[in-house]
Structures are given as C-alpha cells and as structure tokens.
One Martini backbone bead per residue (centre of mass of N, CA, C, O) as a GRO file, in nm:
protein
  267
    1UNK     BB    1   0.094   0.036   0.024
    2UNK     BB    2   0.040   0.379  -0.035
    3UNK     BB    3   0.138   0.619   0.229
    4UNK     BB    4   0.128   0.883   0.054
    5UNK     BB    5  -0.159   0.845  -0.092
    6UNK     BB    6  -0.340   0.816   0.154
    7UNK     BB    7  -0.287   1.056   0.307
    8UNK     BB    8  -0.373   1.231   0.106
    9UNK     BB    9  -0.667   1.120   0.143
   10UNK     BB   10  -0.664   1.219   0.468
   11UNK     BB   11  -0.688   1.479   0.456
   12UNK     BB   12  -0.921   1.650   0.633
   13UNK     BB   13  -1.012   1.466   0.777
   14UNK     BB   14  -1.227   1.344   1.049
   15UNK     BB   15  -1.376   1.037   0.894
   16UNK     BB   16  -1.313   0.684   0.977
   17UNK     BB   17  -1.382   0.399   0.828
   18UNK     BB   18  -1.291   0.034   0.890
   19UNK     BB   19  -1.283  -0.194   0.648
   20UNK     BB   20  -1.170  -0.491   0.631
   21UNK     BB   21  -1.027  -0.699   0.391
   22UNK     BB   22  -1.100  -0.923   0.197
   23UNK     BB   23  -0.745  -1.022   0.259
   24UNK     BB   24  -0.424  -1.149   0.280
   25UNK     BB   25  -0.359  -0.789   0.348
   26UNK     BB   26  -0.576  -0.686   0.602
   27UNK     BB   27  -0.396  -0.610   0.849
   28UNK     BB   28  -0.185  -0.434   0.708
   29UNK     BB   29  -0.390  -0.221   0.551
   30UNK     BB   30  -0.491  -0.134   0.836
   31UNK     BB   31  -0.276  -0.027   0.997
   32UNK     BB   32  -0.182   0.196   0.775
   33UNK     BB   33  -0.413   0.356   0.788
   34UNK     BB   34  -0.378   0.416   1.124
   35UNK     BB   35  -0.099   0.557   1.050
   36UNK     BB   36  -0.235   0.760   0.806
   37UNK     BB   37  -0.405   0.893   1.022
   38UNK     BB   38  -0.280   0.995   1.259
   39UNK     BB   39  -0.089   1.196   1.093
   40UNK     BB   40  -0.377   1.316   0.972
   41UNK     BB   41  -0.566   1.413   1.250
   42UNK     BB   42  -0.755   1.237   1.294
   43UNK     BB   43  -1.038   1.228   1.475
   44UNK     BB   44  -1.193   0.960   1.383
   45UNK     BB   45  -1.243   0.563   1.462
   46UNK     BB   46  -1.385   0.309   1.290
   47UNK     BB   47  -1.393  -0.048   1.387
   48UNK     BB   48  -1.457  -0.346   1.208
   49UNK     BB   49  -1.591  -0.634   1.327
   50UNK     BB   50  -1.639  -0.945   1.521
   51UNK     BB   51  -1.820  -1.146   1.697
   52UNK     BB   52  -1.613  -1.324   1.935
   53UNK     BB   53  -1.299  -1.255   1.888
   54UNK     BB   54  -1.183  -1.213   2.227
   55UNK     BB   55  -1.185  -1.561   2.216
   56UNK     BB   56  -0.926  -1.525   2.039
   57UNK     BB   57  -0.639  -1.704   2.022
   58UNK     BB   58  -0.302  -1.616   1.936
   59UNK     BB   59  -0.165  -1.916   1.959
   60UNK     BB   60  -0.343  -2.044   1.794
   61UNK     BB   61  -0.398  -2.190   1.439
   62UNK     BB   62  -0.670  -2.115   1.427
   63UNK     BB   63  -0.865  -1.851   1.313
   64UNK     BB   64  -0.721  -1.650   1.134
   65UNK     BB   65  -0.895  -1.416   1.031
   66UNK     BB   66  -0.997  -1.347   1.325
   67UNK     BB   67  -0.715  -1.293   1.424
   68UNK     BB   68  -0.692  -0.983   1.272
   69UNK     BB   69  -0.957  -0.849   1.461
   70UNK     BB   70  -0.787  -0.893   1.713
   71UNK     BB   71  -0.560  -0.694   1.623
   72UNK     BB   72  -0.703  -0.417   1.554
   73UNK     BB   73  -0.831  -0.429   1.840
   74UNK     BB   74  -0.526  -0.390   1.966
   75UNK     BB   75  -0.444  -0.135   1.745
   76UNK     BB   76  -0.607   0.126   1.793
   77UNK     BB   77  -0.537   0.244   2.097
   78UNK     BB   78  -0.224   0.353   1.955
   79UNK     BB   79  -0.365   0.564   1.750
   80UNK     BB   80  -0.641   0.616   1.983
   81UNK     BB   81  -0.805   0.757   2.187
   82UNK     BB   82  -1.106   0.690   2.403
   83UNK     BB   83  -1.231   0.971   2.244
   84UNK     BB   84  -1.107   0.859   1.911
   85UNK     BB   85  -1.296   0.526   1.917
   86UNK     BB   86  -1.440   0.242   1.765
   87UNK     BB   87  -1.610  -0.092   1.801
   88UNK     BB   88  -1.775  -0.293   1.558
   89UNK     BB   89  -1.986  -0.532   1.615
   90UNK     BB   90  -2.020  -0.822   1.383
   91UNK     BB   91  -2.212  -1.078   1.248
   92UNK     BB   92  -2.383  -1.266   1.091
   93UNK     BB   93  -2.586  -1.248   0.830
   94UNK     BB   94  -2.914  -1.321   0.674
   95UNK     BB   95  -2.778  -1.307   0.370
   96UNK     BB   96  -2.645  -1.577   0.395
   97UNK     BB   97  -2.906  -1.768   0.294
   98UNK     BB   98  -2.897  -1.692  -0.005
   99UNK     BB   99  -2.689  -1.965  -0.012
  100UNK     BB  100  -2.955  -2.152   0.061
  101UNK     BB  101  -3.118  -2.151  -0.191
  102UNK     BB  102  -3.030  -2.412  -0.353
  103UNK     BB  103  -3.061  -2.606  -0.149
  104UNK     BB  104  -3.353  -2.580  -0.106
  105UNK     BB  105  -3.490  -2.576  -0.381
  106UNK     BB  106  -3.335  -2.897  -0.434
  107UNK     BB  107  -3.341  -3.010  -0.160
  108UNK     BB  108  -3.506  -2.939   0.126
  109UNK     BB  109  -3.204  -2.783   0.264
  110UNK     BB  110  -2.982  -2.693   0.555
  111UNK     BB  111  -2.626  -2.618   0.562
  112UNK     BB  112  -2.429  -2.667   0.838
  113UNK     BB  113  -2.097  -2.634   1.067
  114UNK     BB  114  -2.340  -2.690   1.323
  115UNK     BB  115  -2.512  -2.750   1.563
  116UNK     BB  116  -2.806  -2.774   1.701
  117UNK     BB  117  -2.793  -2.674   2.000
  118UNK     BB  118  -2.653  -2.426   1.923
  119UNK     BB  119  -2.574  -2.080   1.955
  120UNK     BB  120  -2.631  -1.742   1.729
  121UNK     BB  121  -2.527  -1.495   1.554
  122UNK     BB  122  -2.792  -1.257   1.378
  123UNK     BB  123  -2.845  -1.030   1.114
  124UNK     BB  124  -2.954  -0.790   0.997
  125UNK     BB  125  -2.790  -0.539   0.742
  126UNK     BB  126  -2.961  -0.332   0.790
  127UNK     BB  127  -2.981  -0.252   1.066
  128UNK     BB  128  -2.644  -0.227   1.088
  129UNK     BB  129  -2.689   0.065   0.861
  130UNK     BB  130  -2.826   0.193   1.048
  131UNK     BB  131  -2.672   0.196   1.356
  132UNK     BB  132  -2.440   0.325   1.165
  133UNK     BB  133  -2.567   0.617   1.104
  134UNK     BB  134  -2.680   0.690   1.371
  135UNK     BB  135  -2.359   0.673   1.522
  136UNK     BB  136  -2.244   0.913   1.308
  137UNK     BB  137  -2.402   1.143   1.454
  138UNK     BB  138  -2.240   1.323   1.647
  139UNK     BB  139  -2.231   1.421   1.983
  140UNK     BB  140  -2.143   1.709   2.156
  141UNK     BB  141  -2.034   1.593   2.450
  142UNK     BB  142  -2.053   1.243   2.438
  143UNK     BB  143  -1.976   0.987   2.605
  144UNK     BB  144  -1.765   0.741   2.466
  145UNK     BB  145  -1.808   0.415   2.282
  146UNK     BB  146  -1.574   0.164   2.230
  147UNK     BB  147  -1.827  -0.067   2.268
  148UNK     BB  148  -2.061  -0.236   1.937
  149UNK     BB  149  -2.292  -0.503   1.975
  150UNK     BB  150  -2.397  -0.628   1.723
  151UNK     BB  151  -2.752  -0.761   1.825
  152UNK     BB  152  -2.951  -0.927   1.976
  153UNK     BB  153  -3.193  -0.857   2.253
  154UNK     BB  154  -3.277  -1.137   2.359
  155UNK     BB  155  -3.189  -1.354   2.134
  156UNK     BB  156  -3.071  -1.654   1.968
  157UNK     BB  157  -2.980  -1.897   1.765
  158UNK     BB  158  -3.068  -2.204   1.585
  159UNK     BB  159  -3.126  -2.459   1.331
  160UNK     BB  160  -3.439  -2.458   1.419
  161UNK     BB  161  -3.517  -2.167   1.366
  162UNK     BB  162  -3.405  -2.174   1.036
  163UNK     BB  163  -3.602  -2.365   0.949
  164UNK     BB  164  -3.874  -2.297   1.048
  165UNK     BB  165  -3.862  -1.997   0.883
  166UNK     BB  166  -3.822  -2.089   0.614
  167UNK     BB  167  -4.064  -2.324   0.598
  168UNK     BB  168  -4.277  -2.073   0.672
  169UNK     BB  169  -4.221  -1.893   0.420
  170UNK     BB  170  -4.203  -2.150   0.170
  171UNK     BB  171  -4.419  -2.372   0.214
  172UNK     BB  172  -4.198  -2.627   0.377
  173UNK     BB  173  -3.985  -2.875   0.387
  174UNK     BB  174  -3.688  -2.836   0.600
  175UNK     BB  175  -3.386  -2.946   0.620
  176UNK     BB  176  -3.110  -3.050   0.859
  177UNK     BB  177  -2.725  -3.068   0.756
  178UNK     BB  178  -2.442  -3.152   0.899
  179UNK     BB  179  -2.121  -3.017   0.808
  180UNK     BB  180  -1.821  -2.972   0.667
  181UNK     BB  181  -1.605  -2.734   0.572
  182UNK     BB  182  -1.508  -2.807   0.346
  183UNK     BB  183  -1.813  -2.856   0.213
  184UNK     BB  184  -1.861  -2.593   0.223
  185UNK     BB  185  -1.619  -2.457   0.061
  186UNK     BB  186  -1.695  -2.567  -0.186
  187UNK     BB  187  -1.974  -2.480  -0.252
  188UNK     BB  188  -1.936  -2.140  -0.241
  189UNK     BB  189  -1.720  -2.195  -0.467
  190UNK     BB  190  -1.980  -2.267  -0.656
  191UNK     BB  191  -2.110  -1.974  -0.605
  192UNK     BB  192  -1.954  -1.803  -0.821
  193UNK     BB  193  -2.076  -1.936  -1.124
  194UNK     BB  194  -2.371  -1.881  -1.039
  195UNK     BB  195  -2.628  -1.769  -1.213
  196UNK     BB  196  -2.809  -1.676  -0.936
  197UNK     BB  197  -2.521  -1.475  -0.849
  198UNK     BB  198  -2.436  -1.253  -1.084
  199UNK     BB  199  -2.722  -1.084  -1.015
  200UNK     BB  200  -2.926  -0.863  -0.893
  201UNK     BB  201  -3.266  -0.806  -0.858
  202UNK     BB  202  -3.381  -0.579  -0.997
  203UNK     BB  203  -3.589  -0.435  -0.815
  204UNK     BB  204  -3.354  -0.359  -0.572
  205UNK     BB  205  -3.213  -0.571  -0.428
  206UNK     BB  206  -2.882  -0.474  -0.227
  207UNK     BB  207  -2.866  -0.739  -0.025
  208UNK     BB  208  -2.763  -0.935  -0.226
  209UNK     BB  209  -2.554  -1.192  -0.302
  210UNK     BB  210  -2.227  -1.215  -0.440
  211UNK     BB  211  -2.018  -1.493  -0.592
  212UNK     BB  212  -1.772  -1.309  -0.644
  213UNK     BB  213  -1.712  -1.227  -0.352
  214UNK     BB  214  -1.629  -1.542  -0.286
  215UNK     BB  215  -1.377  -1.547  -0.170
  216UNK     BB  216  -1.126  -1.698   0.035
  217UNK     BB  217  -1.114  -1.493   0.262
  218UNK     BB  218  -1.425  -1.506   0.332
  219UNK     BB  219  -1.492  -1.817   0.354
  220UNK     BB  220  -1.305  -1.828   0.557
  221UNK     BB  221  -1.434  -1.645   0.786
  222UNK     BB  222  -1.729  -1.752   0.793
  223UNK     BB  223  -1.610  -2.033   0.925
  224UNK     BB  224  -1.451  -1.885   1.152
  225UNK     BB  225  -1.736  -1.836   1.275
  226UNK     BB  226  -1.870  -2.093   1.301
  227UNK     BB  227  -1.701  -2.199   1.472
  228UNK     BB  228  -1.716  -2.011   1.685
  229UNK     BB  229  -1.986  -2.118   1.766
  230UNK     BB  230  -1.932  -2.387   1.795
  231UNK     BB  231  -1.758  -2.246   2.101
  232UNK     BB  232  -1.953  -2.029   2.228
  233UNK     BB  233  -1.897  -1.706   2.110
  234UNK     BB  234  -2.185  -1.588   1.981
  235UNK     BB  235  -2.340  -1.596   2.249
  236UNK     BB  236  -2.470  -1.253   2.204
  237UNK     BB  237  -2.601  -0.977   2.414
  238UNK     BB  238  -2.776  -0.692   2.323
  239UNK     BB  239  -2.892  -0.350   2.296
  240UNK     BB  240  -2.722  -0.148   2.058
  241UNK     BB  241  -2.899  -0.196   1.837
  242UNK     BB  242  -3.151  -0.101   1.929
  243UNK     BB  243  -3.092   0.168   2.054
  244UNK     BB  244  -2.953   0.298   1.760
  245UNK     BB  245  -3.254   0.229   1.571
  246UNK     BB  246  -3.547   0.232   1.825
  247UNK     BB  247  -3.589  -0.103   1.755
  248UNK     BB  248  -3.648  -0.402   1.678
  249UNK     BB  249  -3.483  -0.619   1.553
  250UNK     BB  250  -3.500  -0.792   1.330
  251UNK     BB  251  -3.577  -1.115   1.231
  252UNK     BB  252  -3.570  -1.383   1.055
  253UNK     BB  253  -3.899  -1.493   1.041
  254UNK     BB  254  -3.901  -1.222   0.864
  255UNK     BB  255  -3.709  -1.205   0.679
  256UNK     BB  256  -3.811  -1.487   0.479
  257UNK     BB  257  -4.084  -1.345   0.435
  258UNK     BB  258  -3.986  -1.089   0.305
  259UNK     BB  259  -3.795  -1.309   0.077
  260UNK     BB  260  -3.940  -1.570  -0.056
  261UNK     BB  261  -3.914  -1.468  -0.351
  262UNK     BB  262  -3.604  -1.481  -0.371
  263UNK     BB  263  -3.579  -1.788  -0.328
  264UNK     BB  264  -3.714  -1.884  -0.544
  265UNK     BB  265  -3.552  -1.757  -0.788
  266UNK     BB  266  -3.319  -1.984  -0.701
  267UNK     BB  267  -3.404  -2.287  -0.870
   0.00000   0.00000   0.00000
C-alpha cells in the first residue's frame, strides 16, 4: 500500500470507518491506514470487527482470519485515544442464508458447519446499515463508547430457528443438515459462477449477496466465524443494535418472510 498516497487521501478527513478487506493483506492494509489516520490528525476512527473476537486466542493455529480483527482490534487504541475511537462487532447476516437459497430450492435442506443445539448470532444487515448511520451522527459533548455489539437484544438463533423460519415462510418441509467446514467451503466456492448469484434481482433488492464476493479470504472468515460459534461464542447478547436504531432489531422469521420471493428466484 503507498502510504504518501493513503495520506494524501486522509488530508482533512475528520472520520474514517475501517472495514477491512477480506484479503490475504488485511491485517498491514488496516495498520497502514491507522498509522497514515493518526499521521493526518484524523478526528475518529471506526473499526469493524466480528461478534466473538475476543474470545480468539493469538497463539491458536485456527482462526487465522478472525485472528486479524482480534489484532486490529488491540491496534487501534496505540493510534487513537478512547475518546477518538469505537469498534463495531458485527455477526454473521441473515442475507448469508441467500446462499442456502439453492440447496433450499434444489434439495429441501439447509447445511451448516454447527451442530443443532449451539446458539448462535445473526442478524439483518439492513438493520447493522442503520445503526451504523445513527451512530455516525456524533453529539458533541457525549461521553465515547468504544465498543458496540450489534446483536439480537432478546436471545440468539440455532439450527431450528433458521429450519422453521424457513420452512414457514417458503412452504415447505425442510431439513437440516450438519456439514463439515470442506464441504461448505467447496459449497461457497461453487456459487461463485453459478448464474443464480451473478447479478442482484432487478427489483433493486441491493442486499442480495453476489458470488463474485466469495473469495478465499471472505469464505474462510464466514467458516471461522461458524466454527466460533460452535465453541459458543458468538451467542451475545446486547442491546446495542436495538438502542442504536429506536426499534427491536428484524427477526429471521420476518427475514424469510419478506425475503420468500427471492428464495424461490433461486430454484
């Protein structure tokens, strides 16, 4: 990254949100900005992260992907004071099930890498759109909170919730059943070229998820945030999302619901 160039580009800049690319540079690409934000007196700095983090340990072997948000997340407070930064966890969205829209359509099932009794956070990305729009609107004079976990604010999902949410909303009878991170991983990378996810539903649904996205570095993160859930700790609790946009956060079961024609789109 040419950081005479970043620099230039951050020259008067008040406010920097940092979404890091899922690329196999995302670790020096997000330091590199943070060290040429602070370089050029940027006011606030925003940093996007995962639901869950925390609880990666820097000297596992696993987890490689989320172990970037785990280190960005202890590198921000070296380059901004705790009244001129905030990180953002986000979960996995519910528009991840647009993904499960072919094997709903083609098979009558739903595969995930986790077992059926794990709870687990998700959550609509409209609803994350807004309260990241709310939040960005800084009152002055309001004291700083440096970390916001966009979750459910009741309770958290598992394998039954997204089956009958589903099944009620396309009806249909539809199974769940458990893969191993391989077989979702070859899965993802085959709905790179399938025609069904190459451009988004005329309509203007702008949340449809496209196959191109589905690089290396995004499917291995999506796994390793699966696999964290299934060692139980993606299942937080908060109320932050709600706070944030004045209303309960969308359910699944509204997801699917609003969502059904798209799935059918998919067969």
């Amino acid at each position: 990254m040419n950081e005479i160039e970043v620099c230039r580009l951050l020259r008067d800049t008040c406010y920097v949100m940092l979404v890091p690319e899922f690329s196999k540079s995302r670790r020096e690409e997000a330091e590199s900005i943070m060290r040429c934000a602070q370089k050029e007196h940027v006011d606030y700095m925003t940093l996007f992260s995962f639901i869950g983090v925390d609880a990666v340990k820097k000297e596992d072997n696993r987890l490689e992907e989320l172990k970037d948000y785990r280190y960005l997340e202890d590198l921000i407070p070296k380059y901004f004071s705790k009244d001129n930064y905030c990180i953002m966890r986000l979960p996995l969205f519910y528009q991840f099930f647009f993904y499960m829209g072919p094997l709903i359509e083609d098979e009558n099932k739903i595969c995930l890498p986790v077992s059926e009794h794990v709870q687990w956070c998700v959550i609509d990305m409209e609803d994350a759109l807004d309260a990241i729009a709310q939040l960005s609107n800084v009152v002055k004079g309001k004291k700083n909170k440096t970390l916001f976990n966009f979750t459910p604010s009741q309770r958290n999902y598992n394998v039954k919730d997204v089956v009958s949410a589903a099944s009620k909303a396309l009806d249909r009878d539809i199974a769940f059943e458990k893969s191993s991170r391989s077989s979702i991983r070859d899965y993802l990378k085959d709905l790179r070229n399938d025609n069904r996810f190459r451009e988004r539903p005329s309509e203007g649904h702008g949340m449809f998820p496209l196959g191109r996205y589905l690089n290396e570095t995004n499917i291995n993160t999506i796994l390793d945030y699966w696999e964290l859930s299934e060692a139980k700790h993606t299942d937080v609790i908060s109320q932050d999302l709600e706070d944030a946009i004045g209303r309960n956060p969308t359910s699944l079961k509204d997801f699917f619901h609003r969502n059904r024609e798209q799935f059918k789109r998919l067969r």
